[in-house]
C-alpha positions in Angstrom: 0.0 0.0 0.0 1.4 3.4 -0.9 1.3 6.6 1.1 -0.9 8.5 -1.1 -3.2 4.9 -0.1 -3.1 5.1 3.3 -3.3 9.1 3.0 -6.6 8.5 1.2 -7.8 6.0 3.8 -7.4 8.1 6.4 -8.9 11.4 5.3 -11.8 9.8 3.1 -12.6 6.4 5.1 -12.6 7.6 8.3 -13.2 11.2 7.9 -10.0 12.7 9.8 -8.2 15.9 8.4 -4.8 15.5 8.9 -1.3 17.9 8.5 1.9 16.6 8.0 4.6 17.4 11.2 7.4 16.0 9.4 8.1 13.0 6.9 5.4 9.5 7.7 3.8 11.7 10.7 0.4 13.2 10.6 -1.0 15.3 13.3 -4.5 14.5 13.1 -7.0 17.7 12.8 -10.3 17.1 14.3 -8.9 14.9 17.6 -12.4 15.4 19.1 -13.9 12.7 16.6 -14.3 9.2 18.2 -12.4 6.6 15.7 -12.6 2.4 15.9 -9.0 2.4 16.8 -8.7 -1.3 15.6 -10.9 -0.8 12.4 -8.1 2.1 11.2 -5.2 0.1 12.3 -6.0 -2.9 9.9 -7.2 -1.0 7.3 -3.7 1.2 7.5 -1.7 -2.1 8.1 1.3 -0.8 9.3 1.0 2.3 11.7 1.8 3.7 14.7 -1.3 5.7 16.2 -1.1 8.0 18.8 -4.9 8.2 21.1 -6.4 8.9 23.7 -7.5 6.2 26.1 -10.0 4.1 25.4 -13.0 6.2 25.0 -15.8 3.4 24.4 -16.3 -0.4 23.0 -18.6 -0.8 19.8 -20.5 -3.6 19.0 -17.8 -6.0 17.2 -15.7 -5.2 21.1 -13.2 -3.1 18.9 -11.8 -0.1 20.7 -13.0 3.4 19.6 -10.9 6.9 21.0 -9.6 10.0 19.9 -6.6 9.8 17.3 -4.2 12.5 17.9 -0.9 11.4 15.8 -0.8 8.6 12.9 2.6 7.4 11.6 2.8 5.3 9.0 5.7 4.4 9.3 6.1 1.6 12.0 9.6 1.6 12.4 10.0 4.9 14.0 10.2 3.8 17.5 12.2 7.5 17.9 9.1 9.4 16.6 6.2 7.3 18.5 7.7 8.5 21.3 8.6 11.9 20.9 5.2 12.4 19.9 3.5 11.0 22.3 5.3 13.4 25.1 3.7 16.5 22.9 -0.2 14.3 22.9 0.6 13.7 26.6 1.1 18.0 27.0 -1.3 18.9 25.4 -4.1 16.5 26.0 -2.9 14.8 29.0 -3.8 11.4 28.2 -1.8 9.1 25.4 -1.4 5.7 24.7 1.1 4.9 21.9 -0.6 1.9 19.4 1.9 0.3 17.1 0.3 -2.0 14.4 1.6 -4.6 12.0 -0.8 -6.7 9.9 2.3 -9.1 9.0 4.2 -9.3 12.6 -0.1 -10.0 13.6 0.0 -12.2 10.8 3.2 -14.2 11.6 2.6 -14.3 15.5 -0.7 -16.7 14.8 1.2 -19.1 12.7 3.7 -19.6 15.7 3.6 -23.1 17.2 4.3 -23.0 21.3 5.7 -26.1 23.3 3.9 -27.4 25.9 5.0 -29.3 28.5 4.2 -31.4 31.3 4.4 -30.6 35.0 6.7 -33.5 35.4 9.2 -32.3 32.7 9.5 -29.0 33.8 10.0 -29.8 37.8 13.8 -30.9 38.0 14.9 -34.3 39.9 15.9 -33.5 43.1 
């Protein structure tokens, strides 16, 4: 997906007017409009959002809150949390939201060992 995609997503899909800060980070407009959190993640992908706490629960138990930042790109670890210090000033509640559909993707098709009781307790 490109960035003029997930540009397009986010102003016409889910209705947020958006300005770029700086390259992959948008500062998101109208922050006062409650957003499904999970709905915009998968549809972006790959993003970093930057909310408000959990505002509400909808029908399908996806999360819905107040977007304040959206990067898209997710491996800005330095910019998710400088900008979440500037949500956390000026709206005094953030909660950073990182989101990839493949690392989502990948963790499912993990197998775990399990064990039995007796094979973890060592002999004594």
């Amino acid at each position: 997906m490109t960035l003029q995609d997930k540009l397009n997503i986010i102003q016409n899909q889910f209705g947020l007017k958006i300005q770029e800060m700086e390259p992959s980070v948008y500062e998101v407009i109208n922050s006062n409009k409650e957003i499904n959190i999970d709905k915009l993640k998968q549809t972006l992908e790959e993003c970093i959002l930057i909310t408000s706490d959990q505002i509400n629960i909808d029908d399908e138990y996806s999360l819905i809150a107040h977007v304040y930042y959206i990067m898209v790109d997710y491996n800005r670890d330095d910019l998710k949390y400088k900008y979440h210090k500037q949500a956390n000033l000026k709206y005094k509640d953030a909660v950073i939201d990182s989101y990839s559909k493949s690392k989502e993707e990948s963790s499912y098709t993990s197998i775990d060992t399990i064990y039995r009781l007796e094979e973890l307790v060592s002999n004594v």
